[in-house]
C-alpha positions as CSV (number, residue, x, y, z in Angstrom):
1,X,60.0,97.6,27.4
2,X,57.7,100.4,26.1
3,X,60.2,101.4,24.1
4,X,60.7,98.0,22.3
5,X,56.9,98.2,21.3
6,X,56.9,101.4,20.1
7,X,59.8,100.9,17.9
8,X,58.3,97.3,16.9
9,X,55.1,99.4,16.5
10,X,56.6,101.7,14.2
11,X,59.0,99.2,12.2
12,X,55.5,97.4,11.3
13,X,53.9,100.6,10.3
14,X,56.6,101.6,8.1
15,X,56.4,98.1,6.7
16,X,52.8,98.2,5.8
17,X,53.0,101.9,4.0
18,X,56.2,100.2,1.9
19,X,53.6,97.4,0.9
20,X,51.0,99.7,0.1
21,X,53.5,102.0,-2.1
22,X,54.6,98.8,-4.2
23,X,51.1,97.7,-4.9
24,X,50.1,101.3,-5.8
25,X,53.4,101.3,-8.1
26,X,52.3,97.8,-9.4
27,X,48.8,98.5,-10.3
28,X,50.0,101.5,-11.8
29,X,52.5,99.8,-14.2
30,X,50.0,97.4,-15.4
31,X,47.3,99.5,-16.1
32,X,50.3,101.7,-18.3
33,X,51.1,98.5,-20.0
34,X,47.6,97.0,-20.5
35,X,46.1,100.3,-21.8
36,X,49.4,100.8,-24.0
37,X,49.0,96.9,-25.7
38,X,47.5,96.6,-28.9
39,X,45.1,93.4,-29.0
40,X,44.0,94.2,-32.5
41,X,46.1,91.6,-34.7
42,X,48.1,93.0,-37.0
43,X,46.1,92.7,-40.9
44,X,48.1,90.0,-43.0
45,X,49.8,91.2,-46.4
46,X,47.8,89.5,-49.3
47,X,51.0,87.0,-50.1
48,X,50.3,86.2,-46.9
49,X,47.0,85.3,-47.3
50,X,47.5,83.7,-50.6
51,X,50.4,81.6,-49.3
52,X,48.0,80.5,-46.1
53,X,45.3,79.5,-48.5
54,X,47.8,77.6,-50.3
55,X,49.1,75.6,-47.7
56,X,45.0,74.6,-46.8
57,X,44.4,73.4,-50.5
58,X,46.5,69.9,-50.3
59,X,47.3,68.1,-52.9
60,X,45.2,65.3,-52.1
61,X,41.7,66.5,-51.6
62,X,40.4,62.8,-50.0
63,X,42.9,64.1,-47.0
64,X,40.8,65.2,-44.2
65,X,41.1,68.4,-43.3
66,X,39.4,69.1,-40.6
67,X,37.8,67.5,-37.2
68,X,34.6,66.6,-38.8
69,X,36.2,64.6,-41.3
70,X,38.6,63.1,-39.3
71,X,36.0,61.7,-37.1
72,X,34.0,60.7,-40.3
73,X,36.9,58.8,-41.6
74,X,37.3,57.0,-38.1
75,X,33.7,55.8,-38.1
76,X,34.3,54.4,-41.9
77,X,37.4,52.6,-40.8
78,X,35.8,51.2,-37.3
79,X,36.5,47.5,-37.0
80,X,38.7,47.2,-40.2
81,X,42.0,47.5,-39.3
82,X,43.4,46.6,-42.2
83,X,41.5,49.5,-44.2
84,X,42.3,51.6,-41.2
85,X,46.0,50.6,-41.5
86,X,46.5,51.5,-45.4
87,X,44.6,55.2,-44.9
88,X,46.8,55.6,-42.0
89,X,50.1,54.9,-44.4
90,X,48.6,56.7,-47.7
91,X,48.0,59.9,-45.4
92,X,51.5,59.3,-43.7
93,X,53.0,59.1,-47.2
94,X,51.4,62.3,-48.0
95,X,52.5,64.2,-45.3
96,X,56.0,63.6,-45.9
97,X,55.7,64.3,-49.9
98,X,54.0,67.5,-48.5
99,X,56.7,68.1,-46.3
100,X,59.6,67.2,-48.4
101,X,58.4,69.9,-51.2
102,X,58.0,72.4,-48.0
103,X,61.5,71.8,-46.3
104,X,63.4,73.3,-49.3
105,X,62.4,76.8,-48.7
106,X,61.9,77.0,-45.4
107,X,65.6,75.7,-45.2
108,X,66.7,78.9,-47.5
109,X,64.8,81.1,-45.7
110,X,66.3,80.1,-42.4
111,X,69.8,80.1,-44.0
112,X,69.0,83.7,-45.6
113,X,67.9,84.9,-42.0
114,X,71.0,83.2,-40.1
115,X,73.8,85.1,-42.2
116,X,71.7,88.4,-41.9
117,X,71.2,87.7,-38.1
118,X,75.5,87.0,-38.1
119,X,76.6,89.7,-40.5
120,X,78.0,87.2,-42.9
């Protein structure tokens, strides 16, 4: 009977130091991989940059662009759906125009990196 504690006794105990080993081996790999992480963001090329500022400048500068306007715009329109309607299609049309001149090269680029990425 002692026996059967004492083994019990010492199958726990070995458990325990196992637990403590894999949390000492855990902490140990994250601190490795948190100290060896770059957070810094990489610095954008100036094409980059250019092509970013680009994209923000729409066409159509009555489009709102951000948050502020948007809610603007919503208070202008409150309690006219019609007029609601028609800035909700002119902006709709706009998007797709926008995207339409947009899908051409983002198509060749995929294309381009799909035959590199196959060796064809």
């Amino acid at each position: 009977m002692f026996d059967t504690i004492a083994q019990a006794i010492v199958q726990i105990s070995d458990w325990f130091k196992q637990l403590r080993v894999r949390q000492l081996l855990s902490v140990v790999a994250l601190g490795f991989i948190l100290l060896n992480t770059s957070v810094a963001p990489d610095r954008a090329s100036k094409a980059t940059i250019d092509k970013l500022e680009q994209m923000v400048e729409q066409e159509n500068p009555n489009r709102p662009k951000t948050t502020k306007e948007w809610q603007q715009q919503a208070r202008e329109v409150k309690g006219k759906p019609g007029e609601r309607i028609e800035r909700i299609g002119e902006q709709s049309a706009d998007a797709v125009k926008e995207f339409g001149k947009m899908y051409p090269d983002v198509a060749k680029r995929s294309e381009r990196e799909l035959e590199k990425s196959t060796g064809n």
